[in-house]
C-alpha positions as a printed NumPy array, in Angstrom:
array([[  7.285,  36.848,  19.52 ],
       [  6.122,  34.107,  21.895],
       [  2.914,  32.043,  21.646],
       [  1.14 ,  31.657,  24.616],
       [ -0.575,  28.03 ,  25.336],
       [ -4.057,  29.522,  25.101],
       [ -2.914,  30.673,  21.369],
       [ -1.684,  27.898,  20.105],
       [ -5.052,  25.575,  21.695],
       [ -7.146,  28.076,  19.312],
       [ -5.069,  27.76 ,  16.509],
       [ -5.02 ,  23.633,  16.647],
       [ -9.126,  24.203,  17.388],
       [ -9.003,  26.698,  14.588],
       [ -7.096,  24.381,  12.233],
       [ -9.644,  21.313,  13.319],
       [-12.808,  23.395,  12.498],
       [-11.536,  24.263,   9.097],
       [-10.926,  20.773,   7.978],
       [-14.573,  19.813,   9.263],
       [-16.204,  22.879,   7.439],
       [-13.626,  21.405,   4.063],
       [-15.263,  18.054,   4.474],
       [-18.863,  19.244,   4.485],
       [-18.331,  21.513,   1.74 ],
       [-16.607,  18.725,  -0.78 ],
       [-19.668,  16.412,   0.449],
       [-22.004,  18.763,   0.083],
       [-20.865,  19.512,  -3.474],
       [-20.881,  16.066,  -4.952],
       [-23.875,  14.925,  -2.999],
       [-25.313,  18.079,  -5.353],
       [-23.848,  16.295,  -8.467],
       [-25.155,  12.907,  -7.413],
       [-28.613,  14.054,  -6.916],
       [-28.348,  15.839, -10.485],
       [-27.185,  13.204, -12.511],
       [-30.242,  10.975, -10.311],
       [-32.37 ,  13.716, -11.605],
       [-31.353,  13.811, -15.577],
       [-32.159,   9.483, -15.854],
       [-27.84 ,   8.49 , -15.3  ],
       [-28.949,   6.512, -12.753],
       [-30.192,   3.261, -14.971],
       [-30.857,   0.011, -13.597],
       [-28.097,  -1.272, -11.587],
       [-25.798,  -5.065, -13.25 ],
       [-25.368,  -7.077, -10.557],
       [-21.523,  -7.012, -10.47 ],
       [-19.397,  -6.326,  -7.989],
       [-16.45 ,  -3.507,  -7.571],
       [-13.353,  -3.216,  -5.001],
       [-12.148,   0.219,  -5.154],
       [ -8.004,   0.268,  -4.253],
       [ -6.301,   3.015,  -5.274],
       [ -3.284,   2.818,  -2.956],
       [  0.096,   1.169,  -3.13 ],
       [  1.156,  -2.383,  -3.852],
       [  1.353,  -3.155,  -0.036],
       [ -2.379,  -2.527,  -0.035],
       [ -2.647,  -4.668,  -3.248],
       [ -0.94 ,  -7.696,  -1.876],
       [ -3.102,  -7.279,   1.818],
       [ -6.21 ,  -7.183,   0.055],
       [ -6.05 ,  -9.938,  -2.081],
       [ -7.636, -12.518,   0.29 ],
       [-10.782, -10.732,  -0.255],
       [-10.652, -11.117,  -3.924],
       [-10.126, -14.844,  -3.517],
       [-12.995, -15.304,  -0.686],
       [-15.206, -12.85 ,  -2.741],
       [-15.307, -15.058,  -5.832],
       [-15.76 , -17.893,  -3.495],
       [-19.358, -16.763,  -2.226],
       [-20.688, -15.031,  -5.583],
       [-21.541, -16.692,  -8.33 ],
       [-20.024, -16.965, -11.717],
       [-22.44 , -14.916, -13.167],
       [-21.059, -11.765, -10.86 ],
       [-18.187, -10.289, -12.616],
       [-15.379,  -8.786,  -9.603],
       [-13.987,  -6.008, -11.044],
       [-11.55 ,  -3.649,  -9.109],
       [-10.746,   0.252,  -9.817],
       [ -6.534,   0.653,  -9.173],
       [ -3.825,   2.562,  -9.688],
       [ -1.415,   2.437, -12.837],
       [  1.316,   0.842, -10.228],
       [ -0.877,  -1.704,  -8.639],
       [ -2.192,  -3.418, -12.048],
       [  0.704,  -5.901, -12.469],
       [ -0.617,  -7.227,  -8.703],
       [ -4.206,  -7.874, -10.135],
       [ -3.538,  -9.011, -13.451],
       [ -2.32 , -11.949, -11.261],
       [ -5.791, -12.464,  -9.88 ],
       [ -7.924, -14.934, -12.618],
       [-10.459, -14.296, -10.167],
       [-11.475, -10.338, -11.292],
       [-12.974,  -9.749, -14.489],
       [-11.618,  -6.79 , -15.172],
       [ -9.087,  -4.116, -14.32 ],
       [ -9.775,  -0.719, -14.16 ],
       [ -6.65 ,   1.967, -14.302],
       [ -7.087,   5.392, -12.761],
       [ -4.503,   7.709, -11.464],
       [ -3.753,   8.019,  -8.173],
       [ -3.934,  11.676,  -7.367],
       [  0.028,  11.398,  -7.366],
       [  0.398,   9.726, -10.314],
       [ -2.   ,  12.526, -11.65 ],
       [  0.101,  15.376,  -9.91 ],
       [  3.804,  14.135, -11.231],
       [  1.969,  14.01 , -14.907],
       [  0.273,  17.257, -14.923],
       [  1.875,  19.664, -12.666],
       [  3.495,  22.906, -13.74 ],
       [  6.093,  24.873, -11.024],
       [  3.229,  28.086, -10.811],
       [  0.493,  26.143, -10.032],
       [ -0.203,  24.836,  -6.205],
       [ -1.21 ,  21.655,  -5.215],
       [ -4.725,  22.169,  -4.034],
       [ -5.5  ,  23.375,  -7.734],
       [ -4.609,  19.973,  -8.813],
       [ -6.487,  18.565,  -6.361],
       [-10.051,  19.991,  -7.699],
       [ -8.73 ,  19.141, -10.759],
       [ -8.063,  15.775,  -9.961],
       [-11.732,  15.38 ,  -8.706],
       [-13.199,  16.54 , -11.953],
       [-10.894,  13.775, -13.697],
       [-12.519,  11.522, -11.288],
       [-16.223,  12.179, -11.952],
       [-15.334,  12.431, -16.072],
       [-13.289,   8.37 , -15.359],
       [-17.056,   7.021, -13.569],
       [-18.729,   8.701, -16.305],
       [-17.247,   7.081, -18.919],
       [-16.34 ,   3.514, -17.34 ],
       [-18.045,   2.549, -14.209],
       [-21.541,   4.022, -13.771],
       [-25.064,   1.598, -13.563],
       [-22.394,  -1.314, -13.474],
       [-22.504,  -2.444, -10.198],
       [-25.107,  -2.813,  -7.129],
       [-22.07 ,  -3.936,  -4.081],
       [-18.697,  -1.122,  -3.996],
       [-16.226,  -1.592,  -1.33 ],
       [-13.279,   0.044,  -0.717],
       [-11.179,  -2.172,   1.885],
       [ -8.796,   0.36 ,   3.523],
       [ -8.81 ,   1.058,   6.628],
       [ -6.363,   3.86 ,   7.686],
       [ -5.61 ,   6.413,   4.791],
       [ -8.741,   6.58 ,   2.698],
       [ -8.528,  10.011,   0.132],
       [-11.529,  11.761,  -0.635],
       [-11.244,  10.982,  -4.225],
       [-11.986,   7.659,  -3.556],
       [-15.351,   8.742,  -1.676],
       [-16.321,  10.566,  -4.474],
       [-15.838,   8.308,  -7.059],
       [-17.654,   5.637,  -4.769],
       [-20.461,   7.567,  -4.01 ],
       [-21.133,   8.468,  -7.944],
       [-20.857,   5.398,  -9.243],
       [-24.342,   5.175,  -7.611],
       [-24.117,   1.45 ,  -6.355],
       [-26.799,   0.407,  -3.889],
       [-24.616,  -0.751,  -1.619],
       [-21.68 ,   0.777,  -0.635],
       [-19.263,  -0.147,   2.155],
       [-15.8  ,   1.064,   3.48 ],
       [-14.626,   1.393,   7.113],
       [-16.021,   4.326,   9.374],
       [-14.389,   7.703,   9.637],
       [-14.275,   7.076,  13.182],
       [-11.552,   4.177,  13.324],
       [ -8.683,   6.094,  14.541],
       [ -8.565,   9.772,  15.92 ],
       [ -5.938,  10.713,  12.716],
       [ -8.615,   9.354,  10.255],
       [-11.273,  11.331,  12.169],
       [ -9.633,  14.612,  11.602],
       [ -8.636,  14.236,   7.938],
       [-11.38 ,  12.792,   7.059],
       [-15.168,  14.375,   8.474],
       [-18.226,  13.101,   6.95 ],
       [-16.283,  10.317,   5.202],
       [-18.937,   7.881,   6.306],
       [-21.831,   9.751,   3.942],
       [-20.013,   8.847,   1.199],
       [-21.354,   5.246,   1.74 ],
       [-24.836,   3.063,   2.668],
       [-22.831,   1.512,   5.473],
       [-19.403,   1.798,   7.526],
       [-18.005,  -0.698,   9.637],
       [-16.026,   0.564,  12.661],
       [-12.714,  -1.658,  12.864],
       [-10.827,  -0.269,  16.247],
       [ -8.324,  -3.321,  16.794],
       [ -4.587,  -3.259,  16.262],
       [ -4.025,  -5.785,  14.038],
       [ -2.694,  -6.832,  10.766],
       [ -4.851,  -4.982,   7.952],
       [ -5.009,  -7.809,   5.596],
       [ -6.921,  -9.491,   8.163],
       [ -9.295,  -6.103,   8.824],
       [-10.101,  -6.372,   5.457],
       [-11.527, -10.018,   5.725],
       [-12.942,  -8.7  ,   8.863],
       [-14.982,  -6.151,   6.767],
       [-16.465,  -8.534,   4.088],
       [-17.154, -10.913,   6.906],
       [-19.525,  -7.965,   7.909],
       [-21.132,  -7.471,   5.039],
       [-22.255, -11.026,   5.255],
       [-19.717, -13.087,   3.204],
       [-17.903, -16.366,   4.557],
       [-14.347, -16.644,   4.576],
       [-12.636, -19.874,   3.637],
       [ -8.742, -18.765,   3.339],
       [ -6.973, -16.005,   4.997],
       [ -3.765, -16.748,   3.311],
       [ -1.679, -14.17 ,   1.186],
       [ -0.976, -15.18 ,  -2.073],
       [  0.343, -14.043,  -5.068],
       [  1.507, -16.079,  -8.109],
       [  4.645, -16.103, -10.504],
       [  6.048, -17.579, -13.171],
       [  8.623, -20.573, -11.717],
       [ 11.452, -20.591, -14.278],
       [ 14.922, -22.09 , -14.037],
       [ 16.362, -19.134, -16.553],
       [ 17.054, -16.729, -13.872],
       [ 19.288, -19.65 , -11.784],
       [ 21.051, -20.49 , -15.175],
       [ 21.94 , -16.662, -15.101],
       [ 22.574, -16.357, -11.372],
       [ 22.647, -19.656,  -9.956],
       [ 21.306, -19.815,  -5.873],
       [ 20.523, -15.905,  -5.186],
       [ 19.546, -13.631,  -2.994],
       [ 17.444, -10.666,  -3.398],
       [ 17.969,  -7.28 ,  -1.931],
       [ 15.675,  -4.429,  -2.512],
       [ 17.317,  -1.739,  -1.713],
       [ 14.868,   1.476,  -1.244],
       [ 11.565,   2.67 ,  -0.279],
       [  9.614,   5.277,  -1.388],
       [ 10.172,   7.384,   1.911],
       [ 13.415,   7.985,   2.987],
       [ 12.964,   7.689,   6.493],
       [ 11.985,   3.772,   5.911],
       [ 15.18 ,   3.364,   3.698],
       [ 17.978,   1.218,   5.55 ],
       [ 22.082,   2.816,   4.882],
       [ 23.387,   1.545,   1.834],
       [ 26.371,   0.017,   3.489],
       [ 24.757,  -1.851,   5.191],
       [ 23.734,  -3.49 ,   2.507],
       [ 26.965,  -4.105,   1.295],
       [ 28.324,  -5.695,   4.639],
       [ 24.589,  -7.824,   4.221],
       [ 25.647,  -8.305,   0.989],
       [ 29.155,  -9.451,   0.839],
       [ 28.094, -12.271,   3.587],
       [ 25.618, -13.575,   1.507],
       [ 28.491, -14.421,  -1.725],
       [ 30.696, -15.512,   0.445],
       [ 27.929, -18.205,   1.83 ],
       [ 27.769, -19.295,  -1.808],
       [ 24.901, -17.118,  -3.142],
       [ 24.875, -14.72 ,  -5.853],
       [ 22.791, -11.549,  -5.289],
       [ 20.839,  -9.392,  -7.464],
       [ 19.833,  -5.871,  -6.364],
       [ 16.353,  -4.655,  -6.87 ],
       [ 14.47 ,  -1.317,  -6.928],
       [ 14.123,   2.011,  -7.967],
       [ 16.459,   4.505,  -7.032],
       [ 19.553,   4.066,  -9.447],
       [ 22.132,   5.487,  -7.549],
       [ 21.34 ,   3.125,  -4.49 ],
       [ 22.16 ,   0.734,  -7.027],
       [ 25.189,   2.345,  -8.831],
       [ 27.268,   2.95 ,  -5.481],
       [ 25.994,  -0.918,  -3.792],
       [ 27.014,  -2.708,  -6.83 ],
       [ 30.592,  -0.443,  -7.134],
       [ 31.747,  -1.092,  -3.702],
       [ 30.463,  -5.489,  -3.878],
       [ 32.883,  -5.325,  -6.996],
       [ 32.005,  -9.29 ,  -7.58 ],
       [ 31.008, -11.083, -10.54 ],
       [ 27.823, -12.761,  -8.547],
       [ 26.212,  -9.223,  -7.735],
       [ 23.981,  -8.253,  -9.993],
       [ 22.594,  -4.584, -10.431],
       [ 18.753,  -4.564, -11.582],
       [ 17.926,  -1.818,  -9.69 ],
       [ 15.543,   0.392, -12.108],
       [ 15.997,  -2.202, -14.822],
       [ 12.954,  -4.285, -14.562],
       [  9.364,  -3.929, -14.354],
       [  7.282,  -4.853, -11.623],
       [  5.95 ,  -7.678, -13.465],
       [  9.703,  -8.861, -13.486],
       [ 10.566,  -8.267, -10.357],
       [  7.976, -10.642,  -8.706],
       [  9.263, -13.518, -11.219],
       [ 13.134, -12.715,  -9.828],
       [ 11.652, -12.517,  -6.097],
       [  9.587, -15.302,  -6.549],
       [ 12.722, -17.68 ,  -8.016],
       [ 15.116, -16.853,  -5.449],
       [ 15.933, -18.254,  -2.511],
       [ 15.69 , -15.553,   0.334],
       [ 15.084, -11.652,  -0.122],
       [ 16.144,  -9.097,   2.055],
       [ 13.961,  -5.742,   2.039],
       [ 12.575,  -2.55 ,   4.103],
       [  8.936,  -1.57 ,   4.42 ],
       [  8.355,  -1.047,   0.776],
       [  5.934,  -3.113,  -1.753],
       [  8.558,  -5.585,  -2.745],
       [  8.719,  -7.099,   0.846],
       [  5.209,  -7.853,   0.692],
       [  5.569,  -9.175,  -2.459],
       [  8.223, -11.366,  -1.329],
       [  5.926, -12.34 ,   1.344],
       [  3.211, -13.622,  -0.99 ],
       [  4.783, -15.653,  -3.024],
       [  6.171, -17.405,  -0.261],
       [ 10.139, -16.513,  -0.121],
       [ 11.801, -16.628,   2.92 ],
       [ 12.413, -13.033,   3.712],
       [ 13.481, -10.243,   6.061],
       [ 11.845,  -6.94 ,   6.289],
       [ 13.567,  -4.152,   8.175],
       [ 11.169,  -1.297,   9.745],
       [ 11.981,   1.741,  11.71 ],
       [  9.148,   1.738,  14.376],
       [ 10.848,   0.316,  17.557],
       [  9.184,  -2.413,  19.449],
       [  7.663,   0.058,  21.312],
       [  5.519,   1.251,  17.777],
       [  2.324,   2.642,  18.368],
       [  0.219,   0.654,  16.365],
       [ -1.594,   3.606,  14.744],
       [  0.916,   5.058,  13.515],
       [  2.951,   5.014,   9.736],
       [  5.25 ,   2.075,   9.595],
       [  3.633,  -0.093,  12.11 ],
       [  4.82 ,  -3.331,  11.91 ],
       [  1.902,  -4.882,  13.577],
       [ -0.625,  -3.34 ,  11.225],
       [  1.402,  -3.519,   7.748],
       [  3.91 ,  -6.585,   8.043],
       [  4.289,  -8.3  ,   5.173],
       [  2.376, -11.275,   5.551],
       [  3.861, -13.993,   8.329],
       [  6.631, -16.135,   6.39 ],
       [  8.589, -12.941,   6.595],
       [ 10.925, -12.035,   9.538],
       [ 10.614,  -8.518,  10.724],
       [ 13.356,  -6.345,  11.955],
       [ 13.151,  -3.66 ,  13.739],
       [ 15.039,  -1.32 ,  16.723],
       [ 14.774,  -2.488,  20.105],
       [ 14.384,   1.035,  20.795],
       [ 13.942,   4.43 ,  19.327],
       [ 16.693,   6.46 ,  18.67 ],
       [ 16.586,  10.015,  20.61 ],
       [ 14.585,  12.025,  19.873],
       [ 11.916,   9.953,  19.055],
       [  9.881,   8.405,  21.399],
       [  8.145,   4.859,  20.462],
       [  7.802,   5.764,  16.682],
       [ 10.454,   7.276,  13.926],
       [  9.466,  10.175,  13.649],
       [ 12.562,  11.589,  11.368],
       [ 11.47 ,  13.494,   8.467],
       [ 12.729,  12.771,   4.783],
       [ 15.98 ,  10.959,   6.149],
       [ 16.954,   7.476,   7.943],
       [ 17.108,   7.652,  11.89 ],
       [ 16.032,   4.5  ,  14.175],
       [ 16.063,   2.15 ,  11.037],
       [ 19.776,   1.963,  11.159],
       [ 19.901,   1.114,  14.945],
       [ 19.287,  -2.51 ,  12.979],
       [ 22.994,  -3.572,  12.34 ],
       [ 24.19 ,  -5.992,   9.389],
       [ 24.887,  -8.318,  12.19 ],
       [ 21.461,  -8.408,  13.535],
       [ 20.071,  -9.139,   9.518],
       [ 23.464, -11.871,   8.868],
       [ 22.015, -13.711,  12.302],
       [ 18.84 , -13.884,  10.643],
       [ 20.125, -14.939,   6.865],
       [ 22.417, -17.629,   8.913],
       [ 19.163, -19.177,  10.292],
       [ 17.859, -19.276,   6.973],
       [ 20.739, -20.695,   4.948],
       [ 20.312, -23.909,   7.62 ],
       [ 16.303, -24.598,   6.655]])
């Protein structure tokens, strides 16, 4: 059976209208619950603290930690910064001496890996992850705080509004709705979650959009540089001597560079003189990498150490060599040489997932990436669950770059 056009315009419209009537509905619901706990006396008094709400990734930790820095700078000491995370992003802020205090709270994956059962669907767990939510401000964050902000720009959750909008802050900022026409769509009536939204259209590197946003609110910025501190120890050289990093995965496929690749990347760098040691997750990726090196200076850490550990090894070695995936940006902030390889082509959009010029890790790293897409994808990668344009980047194209970096 065929679809005309005319069909499939009125089921896109269709599909639009139904996520616009969703958002209203959710709003309308919590505004309800806000308005009742205003009503029963919750509402106290407000500290005057302040609270960054980032329940993202560790990319978003490491971009946003400017703000923290500048933040401190321009309240005083009396102001405790606190900031609400996720379970993977607290090793990032326990880094920070400037926040007071951490709080942990799911992310609504986190939650849905813990709790989900093979009958139930996923939208179940989603009201059920709002509840858990509203029950976490309850109990930790409520009458604490007169400023909120919540520095993301592009994939904002609804959970987050909620939980920003019940806290019950005076003053509560984020970026508009309205930023990008994806945003928009997923997210409709977003901005009445908050006193005040900002409207941030430029392509440019989000760490920078977030200083843009507290800038707005009305606070100065003295440094714009990434930063992020480890522990400097000569242990891991008297283990490894000179060494290279290589992170080997991502958390989405489609970003993850061919394993052999890796190896050919890999087997240059001992030869140069360097040891390596492989970092990150997915044990297999490690298993096979570390088989086919077969040399006594590789080193297989990959789902070995915690995060904590793996900044101290990226932060003590002498290059790293990464995809788009939390350790590059890590590698970025503590100041490590280092080469990232994306899939976008050069002809990215910078809207979309994977843009380099949005999410780089921050600008002592190299970036990588296709000259051009791979067919049939147009400027972006568009491949679903599986490597495509990323491995139009050849070892010989990454060796190049480690050669130029071996001479500094």
């Amino acid at each position: 059976m065929l679809i005309s056009r005319n069909d499939t315009l009125r089921l896109v419209l269709g599909g639009i209208a139904l996520m616009k009537i969703k958002g209203i509905v959710i709003y309308s619901f919590w505004k309800l619950i806000f308005y009742f706990l205003f009503l029963i006396g919750k509402y106290r008094k407000q500290e005057r603290n302040l609270l960054i709400v980032d329940i993202q990734a560790i990319r978003d930790s490491i971009m946003a930690s400017p703000i923290i820095k500048n933040l401190r700078e321009n309240v005083s000491n009396n102001c405790m910064i606190d900031i609400v995370c996720s379970g993977i992003q607290k090793p990032i802020y326990e880094r920070f001496v400037e926040i007071d205090n951490i709080y942990v709270i799911h992310s609504f994956e986190e939650y849905y890996l813990k709790n989900r059962k093979k009958f139930l669907g996923r939208d179940l767990y989603k009201i059920q992850y709002s509840f858990y939510v509203f029950k976490y401000v309850l109990n930790n964050l409520i009458n604490k705080y007169n400023v909120v902000i919540e520095p993301r720009w592009e994939e904002d959750t609804v959970f987050t509004s909620i939980l920003i909008m019940l806290i019950g802050a005076k003053n509560r900022y984020g970026f508009s709705e309205k930023v990008n026409k994806n945003k928009a769509r997923r997210n409709f009536w977003r901005d009445k979650y908050f006193t005040k939204c900002f409207l941030h259209e430029a392509a440019c590197y989000e760490g920078d959009k977030f200083l843009d946003l507290i800038e707005d609110i009305g606070y100065h910025i003295k440094t714009r540089k990434v930063k992020l501190s480890y522990n400097h120890s000569t242990s891991y050289n008297d283990m490894w001597g000179e060494y290279a990093v290589l992170a080997l995965d991502t958390s989405d496929n489609r970003k993850e560079w061919d394993c052999d690749n890796f190896i050919t990347t890999a087997q240059y760098i001992i030869e140069s003189g360097l040891s390596v040691v492989l970092l990150g997750v997915k044990t297999d990726n490690g298993d096979y990498v570390y088989s086919k090196i077969a040399s006594n200076n590789c080193f297989n850490y990959v789902g070995k150490t915690t995060l904590s550990e793996a900044i101290d090894i990226i932060g003590n070695s002498s290059f790293y060599i990464g995809c788009d995936t939390g350790l590059s940006h890590i590698a970025g902030s503590v100041g490590v040489p280092g080469i990232a390889i994306f899939p976008n082509s050069k002809l990215e959009n910078p809207e979309s997932v994977s843009s380099v010029t949005r999410l780089r890790p921050s600008r002592n790293t190299i970036v990588i990436q296709p000259d051009l897409p791979l067919y049939p994808c147009t400027t972006d990668c568009l491949s679903k669950g599986k490597a495509h344009c990323i491995n139009e980047v050849k070892p010989e194209d990454v060796i190049m770059v480690i050669e130029h970096l071996l001479k500094i």
